[in-house]
N, C-alpha and C positions, 0 to 999 in steps of 0.2 A: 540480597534480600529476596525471596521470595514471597508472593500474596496470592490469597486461593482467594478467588473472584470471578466473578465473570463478567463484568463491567469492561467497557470497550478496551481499556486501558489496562488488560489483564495483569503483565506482565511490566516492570518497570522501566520508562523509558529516564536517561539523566540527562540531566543538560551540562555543558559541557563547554571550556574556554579555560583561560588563565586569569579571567575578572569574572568578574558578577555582573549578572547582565544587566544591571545600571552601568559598568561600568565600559565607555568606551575611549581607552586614553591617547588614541590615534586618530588625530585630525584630515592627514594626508593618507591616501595610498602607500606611496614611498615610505613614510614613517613605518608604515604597519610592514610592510617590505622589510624594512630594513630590522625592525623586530624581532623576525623569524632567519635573517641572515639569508635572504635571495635576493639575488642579483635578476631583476626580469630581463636585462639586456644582455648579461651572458649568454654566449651562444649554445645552441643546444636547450637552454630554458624557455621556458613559455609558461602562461598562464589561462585558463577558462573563467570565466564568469557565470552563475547556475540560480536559478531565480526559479519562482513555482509560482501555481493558485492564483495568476493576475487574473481572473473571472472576468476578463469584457463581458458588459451587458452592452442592448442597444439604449440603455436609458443613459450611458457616460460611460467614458474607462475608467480605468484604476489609478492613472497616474503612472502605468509600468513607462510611459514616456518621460520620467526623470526619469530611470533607471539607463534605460538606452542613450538618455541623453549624457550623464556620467560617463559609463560605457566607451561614448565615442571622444568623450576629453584628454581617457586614461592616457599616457605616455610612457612607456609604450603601448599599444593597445592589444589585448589579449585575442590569443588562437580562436575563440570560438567564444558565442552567447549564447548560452542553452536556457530556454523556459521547460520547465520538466513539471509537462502539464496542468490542464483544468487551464489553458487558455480563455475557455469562455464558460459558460453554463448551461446551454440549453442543448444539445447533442444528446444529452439524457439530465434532465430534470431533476433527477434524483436516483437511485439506486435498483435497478431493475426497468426502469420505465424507456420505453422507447418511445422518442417525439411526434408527435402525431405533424402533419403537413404542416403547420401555421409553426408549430417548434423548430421544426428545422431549417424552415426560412430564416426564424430568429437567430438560430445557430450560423446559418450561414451568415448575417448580417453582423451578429458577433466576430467571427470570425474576420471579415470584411476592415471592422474597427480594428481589428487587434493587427492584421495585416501592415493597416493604412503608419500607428506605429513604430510596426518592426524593419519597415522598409526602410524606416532611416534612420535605420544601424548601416555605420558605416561600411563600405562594401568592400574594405579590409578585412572585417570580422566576421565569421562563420558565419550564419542564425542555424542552431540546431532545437528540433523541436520534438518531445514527445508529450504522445498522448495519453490525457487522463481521464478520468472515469466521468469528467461531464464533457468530453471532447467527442466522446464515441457513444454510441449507442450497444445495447444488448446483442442486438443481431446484424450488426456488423463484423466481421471477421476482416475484409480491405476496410480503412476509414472512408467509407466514400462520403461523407457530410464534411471532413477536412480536407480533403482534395478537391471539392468543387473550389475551393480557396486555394490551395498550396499543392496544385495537381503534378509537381516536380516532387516536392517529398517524401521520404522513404518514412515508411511507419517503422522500420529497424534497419540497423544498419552498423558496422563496425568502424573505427579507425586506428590508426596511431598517433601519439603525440609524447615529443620526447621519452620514448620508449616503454610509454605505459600505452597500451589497450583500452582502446575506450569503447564499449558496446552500449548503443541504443537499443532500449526492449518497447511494444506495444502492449501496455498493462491491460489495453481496452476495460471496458466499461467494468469490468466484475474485476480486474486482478487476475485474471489467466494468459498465460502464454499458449495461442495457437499452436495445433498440428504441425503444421510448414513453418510456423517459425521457431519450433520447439527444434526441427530439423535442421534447420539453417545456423541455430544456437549450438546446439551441441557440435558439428563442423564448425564453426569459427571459433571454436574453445578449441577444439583438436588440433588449426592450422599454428595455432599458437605454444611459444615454450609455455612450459609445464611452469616453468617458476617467473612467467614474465609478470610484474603488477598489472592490474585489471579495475577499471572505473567502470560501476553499468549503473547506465541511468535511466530509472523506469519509473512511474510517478505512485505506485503504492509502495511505500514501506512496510510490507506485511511478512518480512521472515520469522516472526514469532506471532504470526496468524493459525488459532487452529479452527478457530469458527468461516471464518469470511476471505475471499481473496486468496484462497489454499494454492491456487495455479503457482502462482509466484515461487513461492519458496518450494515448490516440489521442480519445477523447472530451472532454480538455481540448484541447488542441491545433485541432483544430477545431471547437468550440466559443465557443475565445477567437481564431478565426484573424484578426479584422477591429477587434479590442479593444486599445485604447491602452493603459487604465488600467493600475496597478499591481495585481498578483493577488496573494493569502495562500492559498494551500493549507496547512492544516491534517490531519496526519494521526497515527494512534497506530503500532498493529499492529507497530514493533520495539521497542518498551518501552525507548528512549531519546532524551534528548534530541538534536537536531540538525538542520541545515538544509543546503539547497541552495540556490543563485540560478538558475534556467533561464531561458535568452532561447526566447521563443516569437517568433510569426512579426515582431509590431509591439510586445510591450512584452518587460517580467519575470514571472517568476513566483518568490512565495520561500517554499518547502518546505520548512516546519515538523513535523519530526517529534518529540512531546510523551513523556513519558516515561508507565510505567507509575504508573496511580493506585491498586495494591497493593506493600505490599511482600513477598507472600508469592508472587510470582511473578517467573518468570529477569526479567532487564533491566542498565539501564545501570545506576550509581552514586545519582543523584540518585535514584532513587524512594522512597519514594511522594511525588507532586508532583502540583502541578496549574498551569496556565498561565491570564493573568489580561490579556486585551488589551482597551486601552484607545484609545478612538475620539473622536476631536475634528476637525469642519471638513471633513468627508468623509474621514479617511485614521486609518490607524493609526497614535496618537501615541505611544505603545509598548507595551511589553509586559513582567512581572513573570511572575517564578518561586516558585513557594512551594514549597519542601522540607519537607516537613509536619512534619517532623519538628527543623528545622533553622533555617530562619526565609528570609525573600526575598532574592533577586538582581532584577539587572533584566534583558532580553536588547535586547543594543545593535541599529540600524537597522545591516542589514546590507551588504556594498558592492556596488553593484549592477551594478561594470564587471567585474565577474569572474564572467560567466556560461553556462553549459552549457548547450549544444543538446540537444534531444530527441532520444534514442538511440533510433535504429529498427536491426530485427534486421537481423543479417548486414551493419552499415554498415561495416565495413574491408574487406570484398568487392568486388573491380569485376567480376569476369568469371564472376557468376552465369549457370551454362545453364538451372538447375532447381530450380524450389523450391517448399516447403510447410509449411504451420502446422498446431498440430494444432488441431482443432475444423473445417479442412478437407482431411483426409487420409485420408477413407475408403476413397477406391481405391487406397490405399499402404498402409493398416495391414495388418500380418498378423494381429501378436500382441501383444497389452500385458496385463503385469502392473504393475499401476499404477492410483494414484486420477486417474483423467479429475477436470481442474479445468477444461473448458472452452475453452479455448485455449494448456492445459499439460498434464504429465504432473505427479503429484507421486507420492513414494514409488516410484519403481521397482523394480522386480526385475526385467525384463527388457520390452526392447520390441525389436519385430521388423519391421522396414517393407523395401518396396520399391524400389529405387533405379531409375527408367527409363534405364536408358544410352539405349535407342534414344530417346527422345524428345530427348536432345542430339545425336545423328546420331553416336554413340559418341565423341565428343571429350572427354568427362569425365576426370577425371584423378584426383579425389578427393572426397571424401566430404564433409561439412561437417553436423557438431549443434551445434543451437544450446543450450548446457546449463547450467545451474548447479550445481555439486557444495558442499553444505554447508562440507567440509570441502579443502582446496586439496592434502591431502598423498595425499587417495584418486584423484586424476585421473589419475597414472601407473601406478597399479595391470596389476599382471597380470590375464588373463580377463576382461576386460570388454569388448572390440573385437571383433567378429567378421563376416566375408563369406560369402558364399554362391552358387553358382549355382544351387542345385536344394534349398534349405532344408535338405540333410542334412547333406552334408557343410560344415565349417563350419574356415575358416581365420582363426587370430587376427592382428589388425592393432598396428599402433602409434598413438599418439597422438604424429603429426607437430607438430604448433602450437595452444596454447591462447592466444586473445584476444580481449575485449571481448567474453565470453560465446559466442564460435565456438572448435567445437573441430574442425579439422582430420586426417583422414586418408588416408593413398596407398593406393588403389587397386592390387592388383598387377595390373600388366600385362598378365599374360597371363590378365588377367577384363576387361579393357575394352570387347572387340569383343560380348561378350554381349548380347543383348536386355534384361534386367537381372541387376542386383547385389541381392541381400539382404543389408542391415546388423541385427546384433545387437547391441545395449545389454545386457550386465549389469552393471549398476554395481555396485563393492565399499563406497562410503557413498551417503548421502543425498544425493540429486540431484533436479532436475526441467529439465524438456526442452520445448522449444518449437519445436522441430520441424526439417527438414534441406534440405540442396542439395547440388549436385552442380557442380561447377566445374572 
């Protein structure tokens, strides 16, 4: 099924298991184990445990302290306990905002709780931790607001286990993967067979992102561009459960999105959960659900012949004259009210850029944003389109065609021949923007 939309939720996520997710008919671990036919104590096998979105505030936790406290019962007790980010919430506040001095004390004291406990997870068990987009700030590239807490931790970093690949990615604040670790990523895919299975765990689920968080899936993509094996992308950040199957250039990739591990925060149904994959022989021999509150499911191998290409911006486009992203639009911005994330807009209240006609030799015809509006019913809204030849006066447009994240509109005519157009964005809900063309 495909949907032309541009509502956050573009592209279809499913949910996914051998019940309904009322149904969980496994009371034990063991049961659910035994379920899926693994043996955790055969040698050579092992198990992780992958939990997301515990948000410590300093007003209370989440409760992630049952989880660890399960955790350190399990028998046998599993390789590693990864929280795959948004630990706390104030590191960044919201989506482009970096914490002013009093935020980041708070951050640090979030962090402090969240610390006080993961500490006692038992000191058999890994704690593996990545960061997510309220854990880091905009301009940080080191997480230094997480290391005044966890000044041993690697923001990335690779291992093995039972012969699958596991890489930790730093999604930081926006969804991009760094310069130095885009380098450090593509070597440690090289050191690796071509057809070994591969677990990465990075807290945005955005490989079918073409407005927001574009790092991501441009830094797996070519990273894995030469790579056979079967890939598991792991991610939290919409606080429910669900998955993708994407075909990359030579294998799959299947995009795991884990649900929230509070349940004092929005999300899907199942939460508070935590997810529980199980490794035997090089590959992932399944994977368990635990409804904390509810008791386990298992999540079925998914079908791997029904799979989606990597959505790059503007791809239902053929006769682009001109175009640009933000993060490089400097000699097109005029005016943004708006959180810069980096390669997006978030939160708008008006942006103001330059449309070059002449640089398409005036053949332009329309305008083209690449946008997401939270909500699908604010996109026809009155007042929010707006032209210009000389920034003052300002004529409203229509919103000709919404799809696949392009929003589409006409030019009047008699502003073509201009040297340029000025477009104005007010949007009437939540929106973010990744930038335009001219066609």
């Amino acid at each position: 099924m495909v949907l032309s939309g541009i509502g956050y939720s573009f592209l279809p996520k499913t949910l996914f298991g051998n019940q309904l997710e009322k149904d969980y008919p496994y009371q034990t671990l063991n049961d659910a184990f035994e379920s899926i036919n693994f043996d955790p104590n055969k040698k050579g096998n092992t198990f992780f445990v992958i939990t997301a979105d515990v948000h410590y505030e300093t007003k209370g936790t989440d409760g992630m302290i049952e989880t660890v406290n399960e955790v350190n019962k399990m028998n046998p007790l599993p390789d590693f306990y990864c929280v795959n980010g948004d630990m706390i919430c104030n590191a960044s506040p919201s989506f482009g905002v970096n914490p002013s001095m009093e935020q980041r004390q708070i951050a640090i004291s979030e962090l402090t709780a969240f610390k006080k406990d993961a500490d006692i997870l038992n000191s058999k068990v890994s704690l593996v931790l990545t960061l997510g987009n309220h854990d880091t700030s905009p301009e940080e590239i080191d997480p230094e607001i997480f290391w005044q807490v966890f000044p041993n931790h690697p923001a990335y970093q690779s291992f093995n286990k039972s012969g699958v690949h596991i890489i930790k990615l730093n999604g930081h604040s926006t969804g991009y993967i760094d310069a130095k670790q885009m380098e450090w990523l593509t070597n440690d895919v090289k050191s690796i067979s071509k057809n070994q299975s591969v677990i990465v765990l990075v807290h945005q689920p955005s490989m079918l992102h073409r407005v927001n968080e574009r790092g991501i899936p441009k830094a797996i993509s070519k990273a894995f561009e030469k790579h056979r094996g079967l890939i598991w992308l792991i991610g939290g950040h919409e606080h429910g459960n669900a998955q993708e199957i994407i075909q990359l250039k030579k294998t799959k990739l299947i995009e795991h999105e884990i649900t929230c591990g509070t349940a004092n925060m929005w999300g899907g149904p199942e939460r508070p959960g935590y997810w529980i994959y199980c490794l035997q022989d090089g590959k992932v021999a399944g994977r368990i659900f635990k409804q904390r509150t509810k008791g386990y499911r298992t999540g079925g191998f998914p079908d791997l012949t029904k799979a989606t290409k990597v959505p790059k911006p503007f791809d239902n486009l053929d006769n682009i004259l001109w175009k640009v992203f933000v993060g490089n639009d400097k000699d097109y911005l005029i005016e943004a009210d708006a959180n810069y994330c980096l390669n997006f807009w978030a939160y708008s209240k008006e942006l103001v850029y330059r449309m070059p006609l002449n640089e398409t030799k005036n053949r332009s015809t329309k305008i083209v944003m690449l946008c997401k509006y939270l909500k699908m019913k604010d996109i026809h809204g009155a007042e929010q389109y707006f032209v210009s030849t000389n920034l003052k006066e300002w004529q409203e447009i229509s919103l000709e065609k919404a799809e696949f994240e392009s929003m589409s509109f006409e030019i009047p005519e008699k502003l073509r021949q201009t040297e340029n157009i000025y477009f104005k964005f007010t949007p009437n809900g939540e929106s973010m923007v990744g930038g335009f063309a001219l066609i």
